[in-house]
Every structure is written in structure tokens, then in C-alpha cells.
C-alpha positions in Angstrom: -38.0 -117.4 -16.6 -35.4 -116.2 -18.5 -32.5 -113.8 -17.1 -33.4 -110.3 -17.6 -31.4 -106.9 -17.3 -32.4 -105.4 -13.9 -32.1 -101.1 -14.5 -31.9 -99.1 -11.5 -33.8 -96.2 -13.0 -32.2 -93.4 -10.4 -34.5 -90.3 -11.6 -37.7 -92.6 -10.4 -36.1 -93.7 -7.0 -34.8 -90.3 -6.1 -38.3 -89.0 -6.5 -39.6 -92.0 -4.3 -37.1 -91.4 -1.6 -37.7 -87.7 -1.4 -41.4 -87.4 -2.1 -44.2 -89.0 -0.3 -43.2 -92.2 -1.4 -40.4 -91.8 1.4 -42.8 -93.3 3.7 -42.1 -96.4 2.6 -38.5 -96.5 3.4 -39.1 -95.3 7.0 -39.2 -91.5 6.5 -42.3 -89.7 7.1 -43.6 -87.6 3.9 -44.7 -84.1 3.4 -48.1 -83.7 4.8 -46.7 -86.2 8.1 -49.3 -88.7 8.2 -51.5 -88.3 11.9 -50.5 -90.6 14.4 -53.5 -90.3 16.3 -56.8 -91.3 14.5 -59.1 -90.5 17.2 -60.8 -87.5 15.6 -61.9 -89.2 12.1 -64.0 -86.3 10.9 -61.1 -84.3 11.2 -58.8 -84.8 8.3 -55.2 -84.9 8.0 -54.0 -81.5 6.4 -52.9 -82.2 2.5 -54.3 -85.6 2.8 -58.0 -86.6 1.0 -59.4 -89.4 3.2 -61.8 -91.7 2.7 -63.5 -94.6 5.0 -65.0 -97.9 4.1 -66.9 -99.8 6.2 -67.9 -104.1 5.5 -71.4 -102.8 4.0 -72.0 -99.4 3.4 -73.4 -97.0 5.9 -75.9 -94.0 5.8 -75.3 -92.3 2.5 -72.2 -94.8 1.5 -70.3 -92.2 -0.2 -67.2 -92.7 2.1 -66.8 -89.1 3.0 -67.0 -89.6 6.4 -67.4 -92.8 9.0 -71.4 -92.3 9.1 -71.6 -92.4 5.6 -68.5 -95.2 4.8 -68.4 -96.2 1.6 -68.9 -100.4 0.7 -65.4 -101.5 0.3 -65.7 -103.2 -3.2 -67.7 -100.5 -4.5 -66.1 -99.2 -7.7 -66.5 -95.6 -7.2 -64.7 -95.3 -4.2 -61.5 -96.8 -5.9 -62.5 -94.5 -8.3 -62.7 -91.5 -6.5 -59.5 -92.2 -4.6 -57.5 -92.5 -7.4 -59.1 -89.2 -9.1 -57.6 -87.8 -5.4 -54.1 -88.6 -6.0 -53.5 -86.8 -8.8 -54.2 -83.7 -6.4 -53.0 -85.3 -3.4 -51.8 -88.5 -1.4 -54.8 -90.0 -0.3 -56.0 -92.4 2.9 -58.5 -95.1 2.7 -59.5 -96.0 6.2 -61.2 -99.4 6.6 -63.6 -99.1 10.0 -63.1 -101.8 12.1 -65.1 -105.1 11.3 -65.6 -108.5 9.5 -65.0 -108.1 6.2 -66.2 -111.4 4.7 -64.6 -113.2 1.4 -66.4 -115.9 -0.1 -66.9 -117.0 -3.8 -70.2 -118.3 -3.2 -72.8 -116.6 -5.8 -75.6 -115.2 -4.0 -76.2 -112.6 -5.5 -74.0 -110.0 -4.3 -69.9 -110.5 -5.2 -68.0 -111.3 -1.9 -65.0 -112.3 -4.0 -61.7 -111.4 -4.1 -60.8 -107.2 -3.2 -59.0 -106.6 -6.7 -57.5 -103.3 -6.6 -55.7 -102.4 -10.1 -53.9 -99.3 -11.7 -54.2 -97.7 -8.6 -50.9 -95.2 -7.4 -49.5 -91.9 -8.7 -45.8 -91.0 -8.6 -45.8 -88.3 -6.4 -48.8 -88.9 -3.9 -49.0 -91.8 -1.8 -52.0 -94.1 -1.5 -52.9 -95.4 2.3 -54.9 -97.8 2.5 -55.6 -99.0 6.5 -57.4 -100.6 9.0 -58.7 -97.1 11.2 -57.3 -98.6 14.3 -54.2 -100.7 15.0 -56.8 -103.5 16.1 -60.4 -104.3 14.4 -60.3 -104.5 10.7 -60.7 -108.0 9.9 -60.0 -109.7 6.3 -61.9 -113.4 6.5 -63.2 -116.0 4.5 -66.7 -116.5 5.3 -66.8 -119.0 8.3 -70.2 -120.1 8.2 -68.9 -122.2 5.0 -67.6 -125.4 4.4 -64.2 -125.4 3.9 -63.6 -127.3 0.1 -60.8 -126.3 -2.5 -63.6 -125.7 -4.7 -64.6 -122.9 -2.7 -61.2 -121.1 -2.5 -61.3 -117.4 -2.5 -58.4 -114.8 -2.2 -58.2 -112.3 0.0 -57.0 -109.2 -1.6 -54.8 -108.5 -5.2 -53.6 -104.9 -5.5 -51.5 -103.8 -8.6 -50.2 -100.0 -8.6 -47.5 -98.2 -7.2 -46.7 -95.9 -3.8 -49.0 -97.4 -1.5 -49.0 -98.4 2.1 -51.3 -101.3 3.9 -51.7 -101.2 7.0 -53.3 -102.5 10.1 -55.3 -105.1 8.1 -55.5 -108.5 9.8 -56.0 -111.7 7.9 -57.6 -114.8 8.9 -59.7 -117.7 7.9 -59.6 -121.6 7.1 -61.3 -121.4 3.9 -59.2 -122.4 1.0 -56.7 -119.3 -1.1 -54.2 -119.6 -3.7 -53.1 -116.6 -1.9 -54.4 -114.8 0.7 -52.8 -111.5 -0.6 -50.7 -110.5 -3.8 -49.1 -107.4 -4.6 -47.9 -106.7 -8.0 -46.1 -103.1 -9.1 -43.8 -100.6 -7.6 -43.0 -98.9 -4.0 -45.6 -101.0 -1.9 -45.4 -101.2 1.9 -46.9 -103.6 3.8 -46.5 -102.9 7.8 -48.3 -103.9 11.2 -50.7 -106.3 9.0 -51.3 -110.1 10.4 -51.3 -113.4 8.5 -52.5 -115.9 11.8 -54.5 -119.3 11.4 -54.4 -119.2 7.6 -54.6 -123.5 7.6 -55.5 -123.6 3.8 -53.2 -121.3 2.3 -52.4 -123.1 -1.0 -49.1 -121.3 -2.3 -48.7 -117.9 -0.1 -50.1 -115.6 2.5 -48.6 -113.0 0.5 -45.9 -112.7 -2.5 -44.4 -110.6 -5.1 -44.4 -111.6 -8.7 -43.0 -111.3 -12.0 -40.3 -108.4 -13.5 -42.9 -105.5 -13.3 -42.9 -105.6 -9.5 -40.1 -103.7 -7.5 -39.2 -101.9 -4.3 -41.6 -104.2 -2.3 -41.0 -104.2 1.9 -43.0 -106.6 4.6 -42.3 -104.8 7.6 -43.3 -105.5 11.2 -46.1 -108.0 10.1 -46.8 -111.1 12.2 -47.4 -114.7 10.6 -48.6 -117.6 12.5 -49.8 -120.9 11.4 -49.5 -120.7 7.5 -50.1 -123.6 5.2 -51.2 -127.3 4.8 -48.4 -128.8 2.5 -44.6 -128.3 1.7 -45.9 -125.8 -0.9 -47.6 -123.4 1.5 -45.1 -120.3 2.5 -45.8 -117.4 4.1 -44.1 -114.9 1.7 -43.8 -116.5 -2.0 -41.7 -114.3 -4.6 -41.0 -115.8 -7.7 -40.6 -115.5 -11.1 -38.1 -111.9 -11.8 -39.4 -109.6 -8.8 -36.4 -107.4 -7.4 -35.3 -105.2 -4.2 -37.8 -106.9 -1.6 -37.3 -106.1 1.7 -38.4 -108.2 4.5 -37.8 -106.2 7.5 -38.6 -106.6 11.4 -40.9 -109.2 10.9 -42.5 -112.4 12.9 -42.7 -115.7 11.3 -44.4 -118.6 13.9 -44.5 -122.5 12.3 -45.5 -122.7 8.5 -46.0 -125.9 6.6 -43.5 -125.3 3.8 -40.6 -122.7 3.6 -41.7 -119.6 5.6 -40.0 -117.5 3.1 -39.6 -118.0 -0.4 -37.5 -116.2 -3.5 -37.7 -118.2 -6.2 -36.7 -117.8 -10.1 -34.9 -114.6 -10.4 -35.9 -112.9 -7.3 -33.3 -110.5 -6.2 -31.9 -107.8 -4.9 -33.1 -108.6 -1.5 -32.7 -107.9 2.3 -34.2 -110.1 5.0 -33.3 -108.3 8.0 -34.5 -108.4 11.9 -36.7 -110.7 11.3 -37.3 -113.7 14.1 -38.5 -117.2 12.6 -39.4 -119.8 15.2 -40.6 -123.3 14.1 -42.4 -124.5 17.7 -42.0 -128.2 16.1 -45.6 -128.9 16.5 -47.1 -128.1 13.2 -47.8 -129.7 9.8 -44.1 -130.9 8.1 -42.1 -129.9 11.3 -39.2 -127.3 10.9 -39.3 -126.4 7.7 -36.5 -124.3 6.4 -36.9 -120.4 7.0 -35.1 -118.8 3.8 -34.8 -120.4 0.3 -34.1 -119.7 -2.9 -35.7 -122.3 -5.2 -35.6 -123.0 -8.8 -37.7 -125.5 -10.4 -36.5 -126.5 -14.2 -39.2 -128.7 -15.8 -38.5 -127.5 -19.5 -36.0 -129.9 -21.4 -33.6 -127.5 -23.2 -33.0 -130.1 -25.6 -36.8 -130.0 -26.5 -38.2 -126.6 -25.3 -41.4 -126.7 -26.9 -42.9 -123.4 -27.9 -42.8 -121.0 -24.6 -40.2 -122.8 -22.5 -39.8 -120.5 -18.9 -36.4 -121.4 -17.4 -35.5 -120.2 -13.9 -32.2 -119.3 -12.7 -31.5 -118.0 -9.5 -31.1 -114.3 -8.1 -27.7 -113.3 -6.8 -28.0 -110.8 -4.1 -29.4 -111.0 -0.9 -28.5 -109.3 2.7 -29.5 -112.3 5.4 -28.8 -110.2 9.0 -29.8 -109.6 11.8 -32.4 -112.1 11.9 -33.4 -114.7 15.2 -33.9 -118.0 14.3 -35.2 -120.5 16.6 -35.8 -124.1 15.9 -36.6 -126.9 18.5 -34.1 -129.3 20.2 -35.2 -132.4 18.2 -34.6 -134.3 15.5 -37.1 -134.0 12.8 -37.1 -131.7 9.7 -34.3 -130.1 7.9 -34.0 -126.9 10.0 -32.1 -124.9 7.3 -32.1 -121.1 7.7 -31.4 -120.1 4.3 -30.8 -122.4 1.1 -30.4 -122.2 -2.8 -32.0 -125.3 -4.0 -32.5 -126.5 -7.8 -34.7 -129.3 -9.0 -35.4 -130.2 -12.6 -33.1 -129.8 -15.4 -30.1 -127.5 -15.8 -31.4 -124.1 -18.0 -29.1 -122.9 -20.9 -25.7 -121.1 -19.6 -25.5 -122.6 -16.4 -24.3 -126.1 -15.0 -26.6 -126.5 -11.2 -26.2 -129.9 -11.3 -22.8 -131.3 -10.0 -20.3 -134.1 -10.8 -18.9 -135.9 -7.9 -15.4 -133.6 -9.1 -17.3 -130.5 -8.8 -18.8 -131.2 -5.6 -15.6 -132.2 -4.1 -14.5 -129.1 -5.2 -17.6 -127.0 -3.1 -17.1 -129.3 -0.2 -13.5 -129.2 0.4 -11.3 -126.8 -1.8 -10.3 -123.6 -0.9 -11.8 -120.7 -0.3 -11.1 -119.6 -3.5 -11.7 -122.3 -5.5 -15.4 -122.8 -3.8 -15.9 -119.4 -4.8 -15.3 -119.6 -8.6 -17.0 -122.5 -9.3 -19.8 -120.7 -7.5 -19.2 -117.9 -10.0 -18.4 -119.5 -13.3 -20.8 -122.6 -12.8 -23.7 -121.5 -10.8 -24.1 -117.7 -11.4 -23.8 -117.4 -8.0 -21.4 -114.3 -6.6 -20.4 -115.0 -2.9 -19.8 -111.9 -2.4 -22.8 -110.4 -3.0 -24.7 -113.2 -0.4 -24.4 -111.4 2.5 -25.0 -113.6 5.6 -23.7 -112.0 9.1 -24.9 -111.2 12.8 -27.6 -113.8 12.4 -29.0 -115.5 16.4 -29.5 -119.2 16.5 -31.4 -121.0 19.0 -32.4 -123.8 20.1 -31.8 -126.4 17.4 -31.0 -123.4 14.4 -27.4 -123.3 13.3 -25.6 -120.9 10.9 -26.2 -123.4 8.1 -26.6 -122.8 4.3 -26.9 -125.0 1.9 -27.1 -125.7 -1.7 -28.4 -128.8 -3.5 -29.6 -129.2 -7.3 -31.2 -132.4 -8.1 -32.2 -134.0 -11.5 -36.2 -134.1 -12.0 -38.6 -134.3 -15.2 -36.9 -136.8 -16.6 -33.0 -134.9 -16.5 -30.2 -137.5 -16.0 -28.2 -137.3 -12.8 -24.1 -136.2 -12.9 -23.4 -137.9 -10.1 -24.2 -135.9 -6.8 -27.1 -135.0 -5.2 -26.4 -133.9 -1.6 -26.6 -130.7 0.0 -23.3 -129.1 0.7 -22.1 -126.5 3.1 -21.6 -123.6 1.5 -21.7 -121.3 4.8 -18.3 -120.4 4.8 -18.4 -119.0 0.9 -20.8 -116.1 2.1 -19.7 -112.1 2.7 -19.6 -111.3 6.5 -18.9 -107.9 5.9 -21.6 -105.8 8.3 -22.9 -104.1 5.0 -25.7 -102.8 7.2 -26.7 -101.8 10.8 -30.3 -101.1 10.9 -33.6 -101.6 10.0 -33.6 -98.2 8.2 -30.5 -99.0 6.7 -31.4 -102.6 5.2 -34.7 -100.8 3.7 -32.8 -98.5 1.3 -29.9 -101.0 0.8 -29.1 -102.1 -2.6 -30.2 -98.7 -4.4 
């Protein structure tokens, strides 16, 4: 899309990172949310809570577990969101099967579409009632069939937390979960033996979405094609954090910030490719861009991509096998199509000699002037490598859609470009870094 102004409005985050929207950057709000949910019937003080349940039970107004409320029924969203205006509010999912299909039988099993939910001062919670038990699935009594994909869950809103929700299911998805809006936290969730997954697991989209964090979630086994990620941002989305997470063998890139996605810190993460599933080693990190509108003949809406400029890659484990297949990259900046207005990706055999063997200096402002690319605001330090990982990134633009070549096409080295500087130290710190 095209390059927009990204505004830091500091009113708005000083009220997210003092109020109850703290929770979301690792500090507990005002009421402290119970650790222990043993006691359901006894509600947190200054919290309304609420509990849902796969169909609804005894009265199925959610006010308590006997009476949980069916989780797609309207009212219940409704109510909670009448709640926050008085105060942060918990949805509690009892554990269970909570079946997804888009088979019409009657009864909508579709998609859980949660929209315009969130207040600014009171946070939404919305969370599995145990650590283990609530179970997001497509229907597996089904065949499995593209014409019978269904997503999983689509929340747009602001301050809210999800939590100890567990995905599964080989049916088809576009994605499995998508969150659009501001201050969302996604934490202690898991994305395992999602075989179908057509784009994402999960993702971030478009220049209203901000101040998104994945942190301590587990994916495993993500994906059928080189199109499949297990976190796909794209298209203007800024500060993501993806913090303390675990990433197990995906079919395409595990992680994916494409178009204008910036402002973001992967940190403490561990990604393992076990070299056994679909596509083998596929890189971790990327930043792609993919440029199929001809500047010389736009056409009416023409959406040009360009890439984001500042990212904190630290701390992270990466482990690929000791073979020989895949590409094995860690983190790349990749461009395919044409070259958007302002900007020059692809390179002439001159310019590429320049990236591959000037001086520092020299690699740096052509990454400046030419790519839009500041070095020193990559931030690429204190990274493990094992097994067959090495501290490699790369960048590579490639003519497509019917763009002539300049001349080069290879990926090139750009490693030694990046800023080592230890900008941070923690996972607390890389969740409030950049604002």
C-alpha cells in the first residue's frame, strides 16, 4: 500500500501504559487480575465476569458457570461491552470443544466475529477458565475440502487480552485467527496441527491496527504451502511485538511482516524447523513485498508495497537441522514484482557490487537512499544459532508481473549492515520498545 505517516499519539499510550491497558505490556492493572480461578462464583473485585460455555447451560445468561452463556450469542458480547464502560471486564470460556464449521444446519457454527468491542480505560479479558481445556476446532466429523473452510475467530476492538485459548483442526481457514485494532494481547494461546491453514494462524492487518504483542504462545505444524505462516502482518500494521514465543516446523515463513509493517520487536522467541515437514526449513523472519501493479499503467486503485524500517531481531534461538535442503534464513527483506514509485529494490550488477563488497559505509547509503532501508534502525544482536541456523540476513528483489530485470537477482549478505547495539535486555523491555 502506499507509505503512510505513522503518529505516535503519546496522550493515548500514556493512558494505556498506566491504566488497565498496562496489562498488556507486562504490568498488572488496577483491580490485579486473580491468579487463581478456582473459586468461579467468586468474582474478582472491580472486575464484571462473565462465562461461556460450547452450548449454553441452565439459564444461559453467563452470570455464572451453571448458567454459561452460548459463546456466539449476541447478548453476551453485548452485555460485556455495556460492562466496560463501568469496568474492565472477563469473559471466561469453560473448558470444552468449541466446534467451527460453515456447514448450514440450521444453527451458525461459523466464524466467532467479535467487532467494536474495547473501551479505553477498561480492559476486556477474554480466556479459556483454566490454563488447559478450552478448545477452538473445526468440526472433525467433516470432510476436510477448501470449500468448507471456516475461520476460527476475527476480533476487532481495542484493550483486550486472549488467553488460554487453544487452536486446532485440519479443516481448511484463511486464517485461523485475526486481530484488527489497538492494544491487543495475545498470551499462553496454542496454534498445533493447524495442516490447512491457507495464509496465517494469526496476523495483524492494515494501518488501523497497532500496539499488537504474541506472547508465550506455542505454534506447531502450521501450513500446507509456501504461503502458510504462522503470524502473517501485512499491509501498514505498526509496533507488533512478538515476544517469548515457540515456533515448531511451518510450511512457508513462520513469521511474516509484509508491506509496511513496522515498528517491530521479535524477541526471545525460539524457532526450530525439525526438517521433516512440508517445504523443509523455511525461513523464520521475513519481510516481503510483493509489487504486481505496473507504475507505468496503475490502473484505477493501484496498492504498492514498500517495506517497514524498524525492527528489534534479539534474543531469539533459532534451530535449523544439519542438512542440506531449504533456504534456512533467519530473517530477510525480500521484493518480487515491480519497483513502486520513489524507490529503486531492484539492483544493477553496479549496485549490487556495491551491497556485496563496499564499505561499510557505502552498503549503508545505498541501503538508505535506494531502498528506504535505515541500517540503523534494523536491530539484529544476541541472537543463538543451532544446528544448521547461521547469523544470516539477506535481501533479494526480483523482477515479476511482467517488470524487466536490471541485471541482478541474487540474495546478498547484508548481516554486517545491521545495528548491534543491545537496545534492549528483556522481555519487558522489548514490549514497550519503540514508544
Amino acid at each position: 500500500m502506499r507509505r503512510t505517516l505513522h503518529v505516535i499519539i503519546c496522550t493515548f499510550f500514556l493512558l494505556v501504559i498506566t491504566g488497565c491497558g498496562a496489562l498488556i505490556y507486562g504490568k498488572p492493572p488496577a483491580p490485579p487480575l486473580p491468579s487463581d480461578l478456582q473459586a468461579p462464583d467468586e468474582p474478582p473485585s472491580g472486575y464484571t465476569v462473565y462465562y461461556a460455555a460450547p452450548e449454553a447451560i441452565g439459564g444461559g445468561d453467563g452470570a455464572d458457570p451453571a448458567h454459561a452463556a452460548y459463546f456466539r450469542d449476541s447478548q453476551l458480547w453485548a452485555k460485556a461491552q455495556q460492562s466496560l464502560q463501568e469496568s474492565s471486564v472477563i469473559v471466561n470460556f469453560l473448558p470444552g470443544d468449541y466446534i467451527f464449521s460453515n456447514t448450514k444446519d440450521g444453527k451458525n457454527r461459523g466464524r466467532l466475529t467479535l467487532l467494536n468491542l474495547g473501551h479505553d480505560e477498561h480492559v476486556l479479558i477474554i480466556q479459556g477458565m483454566y490454563e488447559e481445556g478450552t478448545v477452538f476446532m473445526s468440526d472433525p466429523s467433516e470432510p476436510v475440502s477448501e470449500d468448507r473452510a471456516v475461520d476460527l475467530l476475527y476480533f476487532e476492538g481495542k484493550n483486550a487480552v486472549f488467553r488460554n485459548l487453544h487452536f486446532t483442526g485440519k479443516q481448511y481457514m484463511a486464517y485461523t485467527t485475526k486481530f484488527y485494532g489497538t492494544n491487543v494481547l495475545i498470551e499462553d494461546c496454542t496454534f498445533i496441527d493447524l495442516p490447512n491453514v491457507i495464509y496465517g494462524a494469526t496476523g495483524a492487518h492494515y494501518a488501523r491496527t497497532s500496539r499488537i504483542t504474541w506472547r508465550n504462545n506455542v505454534f506447531k505444524r502450521i501450513g500446507y504451502r509456501s504461503g502458510s505462516h504462522m503470524i502473517y502482518n501485512a499491509y501498514d500494521p505498526t509496533y507488533l511485538y512478538v515476544i517469548d514465543n515457540y515456533f515448531e516446523d511451518c510450511a512457508g515463513e513462520y513469521v511474516r511482516f509484509r508491506d509496511d509493517t513496522d515498528f517491530v520487536v521479535a524477541y526471545g522467541n525460539t524457532f526450530k524447523s525439525t526438517g521433516s515437514y512440508i517445504n523443509y526449513n523455511m525461513p523464520f523472519l521475513s519481510v516481503p513485498l510483493f509489487n504486481d501493479d505496473n507504475p507505468a499503467d496503475p490502473g484505477p486503485n493501484p496498492n504498492y508495497e514498500y517495506f517497514g524500517t524498524h525492527f528489534v531481531i534479539a534474543g531469539n534461538t533459532f534451530i535449523y537441522p544439519n542438512d542440506n535442503r531449504g533456504t534456512k534464513l533467519v530473517f530477510r527483506f525480500y521484493q518480487n514484482g515491480f519497483n513502486p514509485p520513489g524507490v529503486q529494490y531492484l539492483l544493477s550488477p553496479t549496485e549490487a557490487a556495491v551491497l556485496q563488497n563496499g564499505t561499510l559505509e557505502q552498503k549503508r547509503a545505498l541501503m538508505q537512499t535506494q531502498l528506504e532501508l535505515d541500517p540503523a534502525q534494523i536491530y539484529f544482536y544476541d541472537n543463538t544459532y543451532i544446528g544448521g541456523a547461521k547469523p544470516l540476513v539477506e535481501y533479494q528483489a526480483v523482477p515479476n508481473y511482467g517488470e524487466n530485470s536490471r541485471g541482478f537477482t541474487s540474495p546478498i549478505d547484508i548481516t554486517a549492515t545491521l545495528n548491534t547495539i543491545p537496545v534492549v535486555n528483556s522481555s519487558e523491555e522489548a514490549m514497550t520498545f519503540w514508544q
